[in-house]
C-alpha positions as CSV (number, residue, x, y, z in Angstrom):
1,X,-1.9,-6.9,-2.0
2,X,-1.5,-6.9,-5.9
3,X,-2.5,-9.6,-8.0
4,X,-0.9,-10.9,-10.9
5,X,-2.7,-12.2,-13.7
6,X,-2.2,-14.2,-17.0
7,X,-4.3,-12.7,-20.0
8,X,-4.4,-13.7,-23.4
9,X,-3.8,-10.9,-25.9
10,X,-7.3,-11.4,-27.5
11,X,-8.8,-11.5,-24.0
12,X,-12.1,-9.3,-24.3
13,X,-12.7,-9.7,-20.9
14,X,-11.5,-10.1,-17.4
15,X,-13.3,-13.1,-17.3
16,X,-11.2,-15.0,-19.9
17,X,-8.4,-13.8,-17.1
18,X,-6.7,-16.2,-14.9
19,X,-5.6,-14.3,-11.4
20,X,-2.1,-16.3,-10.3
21,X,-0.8,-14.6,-7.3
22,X,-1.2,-11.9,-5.1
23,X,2.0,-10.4,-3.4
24,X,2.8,-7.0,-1.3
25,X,2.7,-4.5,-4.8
26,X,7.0,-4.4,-4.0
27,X,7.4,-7.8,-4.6
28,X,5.4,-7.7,-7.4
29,X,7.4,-4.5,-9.6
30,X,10.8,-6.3,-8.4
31,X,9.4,-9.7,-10.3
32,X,7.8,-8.4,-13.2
33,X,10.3,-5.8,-13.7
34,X,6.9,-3.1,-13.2
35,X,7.9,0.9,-14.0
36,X,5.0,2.9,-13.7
37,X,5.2,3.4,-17.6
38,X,3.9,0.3,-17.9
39,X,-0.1,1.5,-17.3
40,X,-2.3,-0.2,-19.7
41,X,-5.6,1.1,-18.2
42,X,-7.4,1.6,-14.6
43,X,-8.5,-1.6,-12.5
44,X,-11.9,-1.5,-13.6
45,X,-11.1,-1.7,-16.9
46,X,-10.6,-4.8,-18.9
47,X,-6.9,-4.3,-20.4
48,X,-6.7,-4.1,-24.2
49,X,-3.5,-5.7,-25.3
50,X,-3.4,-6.4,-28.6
51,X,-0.6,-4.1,-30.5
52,X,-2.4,-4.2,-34.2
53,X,0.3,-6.4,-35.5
54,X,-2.0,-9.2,-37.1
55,X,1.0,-11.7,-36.5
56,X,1.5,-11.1,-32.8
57,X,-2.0,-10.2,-32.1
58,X,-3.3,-13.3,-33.7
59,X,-0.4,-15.6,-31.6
60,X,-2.3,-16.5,-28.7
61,X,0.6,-15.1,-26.4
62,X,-0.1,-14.5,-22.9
63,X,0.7,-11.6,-21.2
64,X,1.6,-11.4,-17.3
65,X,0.2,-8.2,-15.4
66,X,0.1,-6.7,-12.4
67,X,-3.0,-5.1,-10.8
68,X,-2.9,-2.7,-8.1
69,X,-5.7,-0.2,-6.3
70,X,-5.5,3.1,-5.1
71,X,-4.8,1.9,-1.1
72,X,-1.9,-0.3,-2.3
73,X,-0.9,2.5,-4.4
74,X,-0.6,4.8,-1.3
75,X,2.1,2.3,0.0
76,X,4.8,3.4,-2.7
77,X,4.8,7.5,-2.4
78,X,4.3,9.4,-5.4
79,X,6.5,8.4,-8.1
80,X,4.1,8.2,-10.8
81,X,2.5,5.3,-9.9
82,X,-1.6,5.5,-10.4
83,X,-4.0,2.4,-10.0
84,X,-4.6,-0.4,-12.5
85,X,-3.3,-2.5,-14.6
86,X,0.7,-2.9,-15.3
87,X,2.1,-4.9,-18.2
88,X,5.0,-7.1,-17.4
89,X,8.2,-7.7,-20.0
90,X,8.4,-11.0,-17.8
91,X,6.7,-14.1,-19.4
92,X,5.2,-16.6,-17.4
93,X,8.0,-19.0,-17.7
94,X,10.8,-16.2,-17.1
95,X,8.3,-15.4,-13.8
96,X,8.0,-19.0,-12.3
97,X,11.2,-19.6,-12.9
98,X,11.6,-16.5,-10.4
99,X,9.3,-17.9,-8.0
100,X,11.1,-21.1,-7.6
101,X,14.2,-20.1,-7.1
102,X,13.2,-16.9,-4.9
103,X,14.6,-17.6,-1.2
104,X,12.0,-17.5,1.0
């Protein structure tokens, strides 16, 4: 399964991290709109977000990302997917909103 998370762009660790769901990794690049361009960094990693912008950076905006490992990877093919952490475009409004009204 892949987990989505919530991260603060000033998180410094994965402990200031809040893990929200976990999801087959499909369901999870349909959601948050995942291409495999969006690799911030491997999942051991703590993913640096902040974009050096001292506006945005200093926001507090929360980010929503997908991790994946290497056997969940396996499940897609090769299509330049790698293991790690994906940055969504989806915020955490636009992405419950898609959870309520996903048909089950």
């Amino acid at each position: 399964m892949a987990e989505i998370w919530y991260m603060s762009v000033d998180a410094e660790s994965i402990d200031e991290a809040e893990l929200k769901h976990e999801k087959p990794i499909a369901e999870c690049i349909e959601l948050l709109e995942i291409i495999p361009e969006k690799w911030v960094c491997d999942p051991e990693s703590t993913p640096q977000l902040k974009t050096g912008d001292d506006f945005f950076d200093g926001s507090g905006y929360i980010f929503v990302l997908m991790k994946v490992d290497s056997d969940e990877i396996l499940t897609l093919g090769d299509d330049g997917w790698k293991p790690g952490w994906y940055s969504s475009s989806v915020s955490i409004v636009g992405l419950e909103k898609k959870l309520r009204t996903k048909p089950k």
